[in-house]
N, C-alpha and C positions, 0 to 999 in steps of 0.2 A: 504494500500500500504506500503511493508514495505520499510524500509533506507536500499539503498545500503553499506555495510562493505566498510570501506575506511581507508585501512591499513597506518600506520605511516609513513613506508618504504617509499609507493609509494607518501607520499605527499610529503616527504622532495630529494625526491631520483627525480621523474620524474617531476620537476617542468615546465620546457620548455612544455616537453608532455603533463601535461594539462593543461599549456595556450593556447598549439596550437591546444588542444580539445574543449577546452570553445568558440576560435575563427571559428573556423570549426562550430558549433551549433548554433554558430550566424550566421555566414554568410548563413547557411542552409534557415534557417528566413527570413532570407534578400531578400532568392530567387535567389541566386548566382549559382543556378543548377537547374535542371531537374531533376536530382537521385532520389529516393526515400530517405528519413532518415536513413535506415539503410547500404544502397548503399555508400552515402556520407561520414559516419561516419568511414565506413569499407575503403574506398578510401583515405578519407582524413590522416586514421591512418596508412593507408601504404607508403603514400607521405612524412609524417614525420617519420616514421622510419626508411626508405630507407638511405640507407648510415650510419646508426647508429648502436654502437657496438650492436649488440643483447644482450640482459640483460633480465631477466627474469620480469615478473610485468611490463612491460613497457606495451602491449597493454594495460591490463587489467586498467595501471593507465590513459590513452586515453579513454578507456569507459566508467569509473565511472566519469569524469568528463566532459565529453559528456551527460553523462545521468545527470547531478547534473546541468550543465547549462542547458540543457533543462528545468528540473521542474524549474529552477529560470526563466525563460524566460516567461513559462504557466502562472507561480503564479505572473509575475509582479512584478518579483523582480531587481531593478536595478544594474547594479554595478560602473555606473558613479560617 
């Protein structure tokens, strides 16, 4: 399984957007919906960028760390 590419830009640049992707991937867990995973993730990325200036890398930085909390989630990884 390879590592997702996770550009400098989008760590330092979308920070909001992927906390409010790592919380989205948890709450998915949690059981906070019916959606499927990839329903949720695509839902939840549009509720947070709604109203936001459009900026390029912005989903893209919502899905790699949708997909990064996830494997931390599977692998038992905490971050309390």
């Amino acid at each position: 399984m390879a590592a997702l590419p996770i550009s400098a830009h989008s760590a330092h640049t979308f920070s909001q957007t992927e906390k409010a992707a790592r919380r989205a991937a948890r709450q998915w867990f949690a059981g906070a919906t019916r959606l499927t995973l990839a329903c949720w993730r695509d839902d939840r990325c549009a509720a947070h960028c709604s109203g936001l200036p459009a900026a390029g890398g912005r989903v893209d930085a919502f899905n790699q760390a949708f997909a990064r909390e996830l494997a931390a989630i599977i692998a038992g990884v905490s971050h309390d």
